[in-house]
C-alpha positions in Angstrom: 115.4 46.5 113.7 119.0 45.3 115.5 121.3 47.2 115.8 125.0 47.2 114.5 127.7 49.6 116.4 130.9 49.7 114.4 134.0 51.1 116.3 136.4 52.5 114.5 136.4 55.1 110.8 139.1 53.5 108.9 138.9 50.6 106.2 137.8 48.0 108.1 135.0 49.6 109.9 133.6 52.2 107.0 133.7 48.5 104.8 131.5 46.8 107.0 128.6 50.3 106.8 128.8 50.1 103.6 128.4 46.2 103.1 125.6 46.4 105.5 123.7 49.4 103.9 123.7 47.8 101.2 121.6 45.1 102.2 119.6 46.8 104.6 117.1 46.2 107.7 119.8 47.3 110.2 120.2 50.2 112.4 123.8 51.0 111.8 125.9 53.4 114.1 129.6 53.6 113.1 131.9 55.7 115.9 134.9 57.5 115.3 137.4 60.1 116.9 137.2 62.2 113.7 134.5 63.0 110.7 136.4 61.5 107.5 138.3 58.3 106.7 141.9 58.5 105.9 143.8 57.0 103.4 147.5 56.0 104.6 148.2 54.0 101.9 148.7 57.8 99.5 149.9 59.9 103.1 153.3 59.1 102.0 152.9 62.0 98.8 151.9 64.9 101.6 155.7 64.7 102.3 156.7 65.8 99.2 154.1 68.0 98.3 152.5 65.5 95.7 148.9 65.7 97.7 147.4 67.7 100.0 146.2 66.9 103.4 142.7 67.5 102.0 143.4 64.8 99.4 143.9 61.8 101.4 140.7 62.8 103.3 136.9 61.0 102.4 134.5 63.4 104.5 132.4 60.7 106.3 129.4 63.0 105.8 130.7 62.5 101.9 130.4 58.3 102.0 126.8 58.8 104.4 125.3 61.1 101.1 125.3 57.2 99.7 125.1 54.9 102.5 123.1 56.5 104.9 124.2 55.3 108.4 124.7 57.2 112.0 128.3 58.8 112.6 129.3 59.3 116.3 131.8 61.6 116.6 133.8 60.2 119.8 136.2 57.8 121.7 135.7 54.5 122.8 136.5 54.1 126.6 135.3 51.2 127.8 133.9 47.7 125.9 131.3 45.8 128.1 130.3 43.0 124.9 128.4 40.5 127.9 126.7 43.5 128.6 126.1 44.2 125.0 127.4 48.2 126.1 130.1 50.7 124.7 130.9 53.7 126.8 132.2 56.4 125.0 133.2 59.5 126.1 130.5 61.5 125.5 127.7 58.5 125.2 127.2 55.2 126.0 125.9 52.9 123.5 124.4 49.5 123.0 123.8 46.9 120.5 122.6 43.7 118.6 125.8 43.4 116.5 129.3 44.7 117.8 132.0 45.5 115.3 135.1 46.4 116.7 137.4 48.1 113.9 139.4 51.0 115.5 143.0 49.5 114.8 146.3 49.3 116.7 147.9 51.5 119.2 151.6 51.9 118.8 154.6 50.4 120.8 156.5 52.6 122.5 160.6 53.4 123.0 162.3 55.5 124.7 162.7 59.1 123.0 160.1 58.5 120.6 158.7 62.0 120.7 162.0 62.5 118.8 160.4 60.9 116.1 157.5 61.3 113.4 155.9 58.6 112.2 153.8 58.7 108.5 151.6 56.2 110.3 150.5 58.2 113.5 147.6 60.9 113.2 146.8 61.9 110.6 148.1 65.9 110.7 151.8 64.6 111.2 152.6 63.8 107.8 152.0 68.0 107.8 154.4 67.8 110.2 157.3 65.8 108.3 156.5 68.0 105.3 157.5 70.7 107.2 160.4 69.0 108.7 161.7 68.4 104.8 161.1 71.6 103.6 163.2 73.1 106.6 165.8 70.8 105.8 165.7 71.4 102.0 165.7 75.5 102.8 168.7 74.1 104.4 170.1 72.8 101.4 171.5 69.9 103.4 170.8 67.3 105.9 171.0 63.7 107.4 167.6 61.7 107.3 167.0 58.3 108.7 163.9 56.3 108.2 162.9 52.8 109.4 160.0 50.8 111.5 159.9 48.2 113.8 158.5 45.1 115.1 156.6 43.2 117.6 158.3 39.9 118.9 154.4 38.7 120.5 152.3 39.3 117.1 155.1 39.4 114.0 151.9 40.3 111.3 151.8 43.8 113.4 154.6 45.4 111.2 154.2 48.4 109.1 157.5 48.5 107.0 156.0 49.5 103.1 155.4 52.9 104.1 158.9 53.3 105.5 160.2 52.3 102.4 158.0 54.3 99.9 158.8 57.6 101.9 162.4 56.9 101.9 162.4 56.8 98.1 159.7 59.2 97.5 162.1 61.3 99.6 165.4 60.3 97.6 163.9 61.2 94.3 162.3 64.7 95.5 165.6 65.8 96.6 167.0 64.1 93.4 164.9 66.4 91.4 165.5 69.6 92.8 169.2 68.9 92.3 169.9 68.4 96.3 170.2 64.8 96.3 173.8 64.7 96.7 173.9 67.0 100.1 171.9 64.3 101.9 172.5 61.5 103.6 170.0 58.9 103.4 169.8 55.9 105.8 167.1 53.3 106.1 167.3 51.2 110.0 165.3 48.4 111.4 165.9 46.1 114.0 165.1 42.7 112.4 168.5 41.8 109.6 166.1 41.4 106.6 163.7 44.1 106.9 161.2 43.5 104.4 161.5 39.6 103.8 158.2 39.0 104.3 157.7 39.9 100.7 159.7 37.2 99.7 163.5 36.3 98.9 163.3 38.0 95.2 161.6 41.0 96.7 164.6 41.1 99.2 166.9 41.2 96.8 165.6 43.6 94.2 165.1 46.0 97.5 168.6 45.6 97.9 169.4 46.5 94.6 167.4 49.8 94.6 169.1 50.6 98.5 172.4 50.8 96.7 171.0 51.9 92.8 169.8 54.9 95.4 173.0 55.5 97.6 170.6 54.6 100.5 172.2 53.8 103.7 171.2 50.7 106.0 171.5 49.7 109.4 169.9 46.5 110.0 170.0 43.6 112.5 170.3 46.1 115.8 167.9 46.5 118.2 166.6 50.4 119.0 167.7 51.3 122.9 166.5 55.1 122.8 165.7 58.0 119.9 167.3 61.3 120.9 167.2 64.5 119.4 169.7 64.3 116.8 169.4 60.1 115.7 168.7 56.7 116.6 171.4 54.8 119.7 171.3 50.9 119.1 171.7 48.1 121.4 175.3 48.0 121.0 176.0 51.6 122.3 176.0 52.7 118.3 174.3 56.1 116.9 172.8 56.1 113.8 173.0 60.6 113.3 170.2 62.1 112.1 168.6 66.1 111.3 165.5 64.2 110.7 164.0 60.6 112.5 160.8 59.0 110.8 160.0 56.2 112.3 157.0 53.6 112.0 156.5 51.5 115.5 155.1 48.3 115.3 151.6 47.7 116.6 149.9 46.1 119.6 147.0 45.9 120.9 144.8 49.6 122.3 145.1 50.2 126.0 141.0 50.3 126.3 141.1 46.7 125.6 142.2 46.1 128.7 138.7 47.8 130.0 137.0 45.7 128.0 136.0 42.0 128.4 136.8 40.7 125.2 139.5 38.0 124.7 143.1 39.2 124.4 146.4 37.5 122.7 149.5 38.3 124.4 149.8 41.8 122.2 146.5 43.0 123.3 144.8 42.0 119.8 141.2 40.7 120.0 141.2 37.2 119.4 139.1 35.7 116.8 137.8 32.7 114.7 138.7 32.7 111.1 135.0 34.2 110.8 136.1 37.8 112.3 133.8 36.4 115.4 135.3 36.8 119.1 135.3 33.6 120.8 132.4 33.1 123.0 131.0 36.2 121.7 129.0 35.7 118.9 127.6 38.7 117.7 130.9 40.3 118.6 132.7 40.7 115.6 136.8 41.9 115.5 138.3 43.0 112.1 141.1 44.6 110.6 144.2 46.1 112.8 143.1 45.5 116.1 142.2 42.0 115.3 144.7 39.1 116.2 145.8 37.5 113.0 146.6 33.7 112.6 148.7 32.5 109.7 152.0 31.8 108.2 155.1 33.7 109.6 155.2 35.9 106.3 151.5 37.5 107.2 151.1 41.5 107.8 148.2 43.8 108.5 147.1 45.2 105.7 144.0 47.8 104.5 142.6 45.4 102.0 142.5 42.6 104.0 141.0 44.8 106.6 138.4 45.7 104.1 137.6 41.9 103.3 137.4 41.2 106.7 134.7 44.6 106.7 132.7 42.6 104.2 132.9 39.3 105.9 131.4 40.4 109.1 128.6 41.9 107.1 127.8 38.8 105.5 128.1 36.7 108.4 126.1 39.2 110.8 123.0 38.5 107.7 124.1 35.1 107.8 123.7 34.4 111.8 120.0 36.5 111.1 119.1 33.7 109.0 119.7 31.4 111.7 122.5 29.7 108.8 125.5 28.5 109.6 127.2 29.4 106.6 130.3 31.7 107.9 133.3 33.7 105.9 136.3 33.6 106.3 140.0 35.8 106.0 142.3 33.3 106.5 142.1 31.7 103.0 142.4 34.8 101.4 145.8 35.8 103.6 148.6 37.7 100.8 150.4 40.5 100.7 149.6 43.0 97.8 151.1 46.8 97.5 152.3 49.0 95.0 155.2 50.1 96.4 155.3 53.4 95.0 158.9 55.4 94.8 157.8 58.9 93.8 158.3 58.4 89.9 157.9 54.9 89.7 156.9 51.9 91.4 157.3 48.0 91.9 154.1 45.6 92.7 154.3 43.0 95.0 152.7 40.2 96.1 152.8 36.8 97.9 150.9 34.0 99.5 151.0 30.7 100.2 152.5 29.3 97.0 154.4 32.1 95.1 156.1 35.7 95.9 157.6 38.4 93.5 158.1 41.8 93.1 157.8 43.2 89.4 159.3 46.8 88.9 157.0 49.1 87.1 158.5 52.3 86.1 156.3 55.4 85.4 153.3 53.3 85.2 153.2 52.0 88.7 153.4 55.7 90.4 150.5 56.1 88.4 148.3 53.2 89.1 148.8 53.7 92.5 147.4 56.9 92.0 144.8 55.9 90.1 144.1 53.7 93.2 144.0 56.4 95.2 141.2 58.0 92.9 138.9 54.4 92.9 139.1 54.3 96.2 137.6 57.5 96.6 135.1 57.6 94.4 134.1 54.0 95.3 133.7 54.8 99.3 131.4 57.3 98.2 129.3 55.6 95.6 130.5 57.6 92.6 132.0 54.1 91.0 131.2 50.7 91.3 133.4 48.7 93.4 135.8 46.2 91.4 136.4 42.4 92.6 139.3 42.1 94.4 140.1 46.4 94.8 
């Protein structure tokens, strides 16, 4: 029976077990630095106290119960694909089938421990929480939130999160009648942050920015964080109680033990497939994957998850001895609920059409009710829908 090793517990790399289990006849090992998948996209309510950490988390042992594969509890050191050979730190392993799925690491700036980020590990959105609540017991306080980007891979942004906690935070304050003791301000580097969703999208974000007395400062490059705000390229000082702030990605430092094609970021390079070139039964999916498309593309968890599913169909598909191959690239788009604590707005865009339609009410609670699916359909409970 071959083997599959799958690096990495998130989207990407539980999607591809699952896929595979499914279809049987492989001996399927998945590793990961910690026992249960966690769902970023509904982090952003721990904040505010609208879910527990406990809530966002899917026990691995929980998703096994249904898909029976291995779990390896441990971090990846070293990648040796010609030697078909993954050293760990407490194991080394080998394989048929390589799936490498452990996402990005996180450019870095000066005085970033000054900063939290809703997009790091996991237990720091406990750790904004309690930076809120201090502030709220405070009855008063400046907050700035914003992300940045990567000049060498420009699909390695992670803004919608930046933007959901800022107005999950707006209206929590809102409703406990503090709104008006806190300064809000949103920053990014780039002078249209968020126009990769599209020019309508831009402008409707606008809109709610000033519908929500929501400062910006946009179009400055970040020179350091410090204790008490953000200084820009210009000398300028953004002054903040509070800093979240969501760095772009690039690619892990392993990699560079590793001797798997890199792109100038330190992503894994790929064919459209998922395959790494001149590694075929190396597979690279999801966040630590180097993306081509249009300028507009970002690195999101259901494409991850597609890519999960292609590289399951394509290992069964090279067992076959076919040629017949999957692929992402087609399927590029951006798709979120951008949820705003009691509302939401969906949006979407690809290759021939972008909008954002506000949903009020109803879109804070599909996006819950997302959050619910994706539970229950990681650990067999529901049927997975086309296209969730």
């Amino acid at each position: 029976m071959k083997k599959v090793l799958i690096l990495g517990g998130g989207f990407a790399g539980v999607q591809t077990a699952i896929a595979l289990q499914k279809k049987g006849g492989f001996e399927i090992a998945l590793v990961s630095d910690r026992d249960y998948l966690y769902m970023y996209p509904i982090s952003i309510w721990i904040p505010v106290h609208m879910k527990e950490f406990n809530d966002v988390k899917v026990p691995l042992s929980d998703i096994q119960k249904k898909y029976p594969f291995q779990v390896i509890i441990d971090r990846v050191n070293e990648i040796h694909a010609k030697e078909y050979r993954v050293v760990c730190e407490n194991h080394v392993l080998e394989f048929d089938y390589l799936v490498v799925a452990f996402g990005a690491a996180k450019m870095q700036h000066k005085g970033m421990e000054h900063t939290m980020s809703i997009c790091a590990k996991p237990e720091m959105a406990l750790e904004i929480r309690n930076k809120i609540d201090d502030l709220v017991k405070k009855g008063s306080g400046k907050i700035a939130i914003g992300f940045g980007g990567n000049p060498k891979d420009k699909s390695a942004v992670r803004g919608g999160p930046a933007f959901e906690l800022m107005f999950n935070i707006h209206n929590y304050l809102k409703a406990r009648k503090l709104r008006e003791n806190f300064e809000l301000t949103f920053f990014a580097p780039m002078d249209e942050p968020g126009a990769r969703m599209g020019k309508g999208a831009l402008a409707m974000m606008d809109k709610m920015f000033t519908s929500y007395n929501i400062g910006k400062r946009f179009g400055k490059k970040i020179k350091e964080f410090v204790s008490d705000g953000v200084v820009f390229e210009d000398d300028s000082k953004l002054g903040a109680d509070f800093t979240m702030f969501i760095a772009a990605g690039n690619g892990p430092a392993m990699l560079k033990n590793s001797d798997l094609p890199l792109s100038e970021a330190g992503f894994i390079k790929i064919h459209d497939s998922g395959q790494v070139p001149n590694f075929p039964s190396v597979f690279a999916i999801g966040d630590v994957a180097a993306l081509e498309g249009p300028e507009w593309i970002a690195k999101q968890g259901h494409i991850a998850e597609l890519m999960g599913r292609n590289a399951a169909y394509n290992i069964l598909e090279i067992e076959k001895g076919s040629t017949k191959r999957k692929g992402y690239q087609e399927h590029l788009n951006i798709l979120c609920v951008m949820d705003t604590g009691n509302g939401a707005a969906f949006v979407f865009r690809n290759g021939t059409k972008a909008f954002m339609i506000p949903m009020p009410i109803v879109g804070h609670w599909m996006k819950k009710g997302w959050g619910v699916y994706s539970r229950l359909s990681k650990t067999g409970r529901f049927p997975r829908l086309p296209g969730l």
